[in-house]
SEDREN-712200 format. One record per residue (C-alpha): residue in three letters; x, y, z. Coordinates in steps of 0.02 Angstrom, whole numbers, plus 32768, in hexadecimal, padded with zeros to 4 digits. Each point is the difference from the previous one (the first is absolute). Example, Ala and Ser with C-alpha at 12.3 -4.5 7.8 and 13.67 -1.06 7.14 Angstrom:
BEGIN
ALA82677F1F8186SER804580AC7FDF
***
This chain:
BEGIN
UNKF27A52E33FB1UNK7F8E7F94807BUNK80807FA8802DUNK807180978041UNK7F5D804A8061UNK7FF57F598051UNK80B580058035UNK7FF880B98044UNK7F577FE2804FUNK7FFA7F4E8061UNK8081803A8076UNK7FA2807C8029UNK7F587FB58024UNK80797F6B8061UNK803E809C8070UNK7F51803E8002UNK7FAF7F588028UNK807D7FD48092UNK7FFB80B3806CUNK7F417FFD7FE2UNK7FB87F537FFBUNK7FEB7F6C805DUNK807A7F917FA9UNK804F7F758035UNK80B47FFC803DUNK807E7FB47F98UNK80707F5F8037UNK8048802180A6UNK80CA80178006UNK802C7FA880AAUNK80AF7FEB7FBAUNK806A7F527FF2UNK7F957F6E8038UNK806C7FCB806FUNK801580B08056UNK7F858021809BUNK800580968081UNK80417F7E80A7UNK803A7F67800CUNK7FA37F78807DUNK7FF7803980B5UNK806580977FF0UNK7FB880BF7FF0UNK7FE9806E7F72UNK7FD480A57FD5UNK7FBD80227F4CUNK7FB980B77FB4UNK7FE4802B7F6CUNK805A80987F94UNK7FBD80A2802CUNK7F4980227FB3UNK7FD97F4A7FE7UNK7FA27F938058UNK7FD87F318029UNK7F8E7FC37F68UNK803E7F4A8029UNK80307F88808BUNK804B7F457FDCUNK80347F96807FUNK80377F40801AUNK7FCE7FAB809DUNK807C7F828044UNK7FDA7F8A809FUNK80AF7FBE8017UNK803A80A6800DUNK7FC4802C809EUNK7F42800F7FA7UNK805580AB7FC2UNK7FDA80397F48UNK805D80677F7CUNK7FCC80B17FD8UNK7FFE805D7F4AUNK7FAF809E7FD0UNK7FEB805E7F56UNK7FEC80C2801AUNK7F9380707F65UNK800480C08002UNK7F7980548056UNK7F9980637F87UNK802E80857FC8UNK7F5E806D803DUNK803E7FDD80ACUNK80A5804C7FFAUNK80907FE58043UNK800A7FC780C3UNK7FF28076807CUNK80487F8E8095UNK80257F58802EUNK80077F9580A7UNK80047F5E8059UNK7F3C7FCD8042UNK80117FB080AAUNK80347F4A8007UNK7F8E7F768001UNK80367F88806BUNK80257F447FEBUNK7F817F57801EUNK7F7680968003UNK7F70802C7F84UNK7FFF80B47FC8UNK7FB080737FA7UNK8061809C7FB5UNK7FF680837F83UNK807C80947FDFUNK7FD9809A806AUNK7FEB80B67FA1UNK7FBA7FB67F6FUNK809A7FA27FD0UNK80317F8F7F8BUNK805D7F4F801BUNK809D800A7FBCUNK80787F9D8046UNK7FF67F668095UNK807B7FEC809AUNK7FF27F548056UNK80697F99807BUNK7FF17F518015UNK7FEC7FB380BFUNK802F7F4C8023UNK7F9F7FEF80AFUNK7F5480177FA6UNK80367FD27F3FUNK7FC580877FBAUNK802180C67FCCUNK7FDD809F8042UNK7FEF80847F79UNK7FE880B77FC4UNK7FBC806C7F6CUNK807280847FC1UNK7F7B80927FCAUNK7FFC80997F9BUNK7F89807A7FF8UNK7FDA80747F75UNK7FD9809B8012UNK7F4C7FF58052UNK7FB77F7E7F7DUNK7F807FA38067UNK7FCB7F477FE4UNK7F4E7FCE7FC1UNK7FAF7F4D7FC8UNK805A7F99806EUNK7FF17F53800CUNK80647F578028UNK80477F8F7F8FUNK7FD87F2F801BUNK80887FAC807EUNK80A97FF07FCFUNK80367F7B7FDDUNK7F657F9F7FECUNK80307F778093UNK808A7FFE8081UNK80967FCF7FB1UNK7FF780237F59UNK8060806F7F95UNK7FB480A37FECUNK7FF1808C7F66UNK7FA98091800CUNK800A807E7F76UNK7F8280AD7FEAUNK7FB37FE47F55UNK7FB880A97FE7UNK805880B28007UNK7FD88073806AUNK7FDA7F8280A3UNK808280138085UNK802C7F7E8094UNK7FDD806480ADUNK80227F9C806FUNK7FB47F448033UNK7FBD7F7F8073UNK804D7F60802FUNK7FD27F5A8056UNK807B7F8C805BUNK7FED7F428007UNK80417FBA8098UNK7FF07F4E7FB8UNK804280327F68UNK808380848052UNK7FDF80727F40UNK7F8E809B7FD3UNK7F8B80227F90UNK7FDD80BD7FC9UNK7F7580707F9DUNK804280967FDEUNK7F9F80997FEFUNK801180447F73UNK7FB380C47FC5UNK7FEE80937F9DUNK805980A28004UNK7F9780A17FE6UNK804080697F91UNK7FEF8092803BUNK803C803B80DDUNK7F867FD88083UNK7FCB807A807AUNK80267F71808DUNK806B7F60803EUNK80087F548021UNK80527FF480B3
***
């Protein structure tokens, strides 16, 4: 008899645990190894399926190839006390051989990245794709450390903990080193609307 409770009731508390709890995301699907969202020095334009959003970034950095790296992203669901998005949109681009700072406008939510490469300054010019949900408003932000660590390097950034959303980031460019290195701010949703926004 204990033994059939524990069957009917651990998926339960596993639901339970993940839609209310800090818990730690599972292994990231970023799909074949050998699959990445561009190729070196051409454009690309990834987004995630509607209602999910970036949890992870992976990226190779290659100097031969124009000091250009390859791109890979693994999308999550957004929680399910935030709905379903209400829109989505292209942020302004940030342009090329520039630092930047950027998050989404209206509260959004990365979930996807546009970028084109440029051969006069060896480097990229990129985008956020954004959704916003509802009016769920972001609270105890903060940046992550640089990645990756040094110039160069190949870079893996994954959210650990549920419930912490990418909105947006800050780069800096080496011109010696013609690569970036990014913190991305990272948040919580409210769960309830705000009676304001984040222009």
């Amino acid at each position: 008899m204990d033994l059939f409770l524990l069957c009917v009731f651990l998926p339960l508390v596993t639901v339970a645990w993940g839609q209310y709890s800090d818990y730690y995301y599972g292994p990231y699907n970023y799909g074949d190894n050998d699959e990445w969202a561009n190729v070196y020095r051409q454009g690309f334009n990834f987004q995630c399926p509607h209602g999910q959003v970036i949890v992870a970034v992976r990226s190779v950095f290659s100097k031969k190839e124009g000091s250009d790296r390859l791109w890979n992203y693994a999308c999550m669901p957004a929680s399910q006390s935030l709905g379903e998005p209400t829109e989505c949109w292209w942020e302004e681009i940030n342009r090329a051989g520039t630092e930047w700072y950027q998050t989404c406008s209206n509260n959004g939510l990365v979930a996807g990245f546009q970028s084109q490469y440029f051969p006069s300054v060896l480097d990229r010019e990129w985008q956020f794709y954004c959704c916003r949900y509802s009016r769920r408003c972001p609270y105890s932000c903060w940046l992550t450390t640089e990645h990756p660590g040094h110039y160069g390097e190949d870079m893996d950034m994954m959210m650990y903990t549920y419930d912490h959303y990418i909105r947006g980031a800050t780069t800096t460019f080496s011109a010696v080193h013609r690569d970036r290195q990014w913190k991305f701010i990272v948040c919580r949703m409210t769960d309830y609307d705000c009676p304001f926004q984040n222009v």
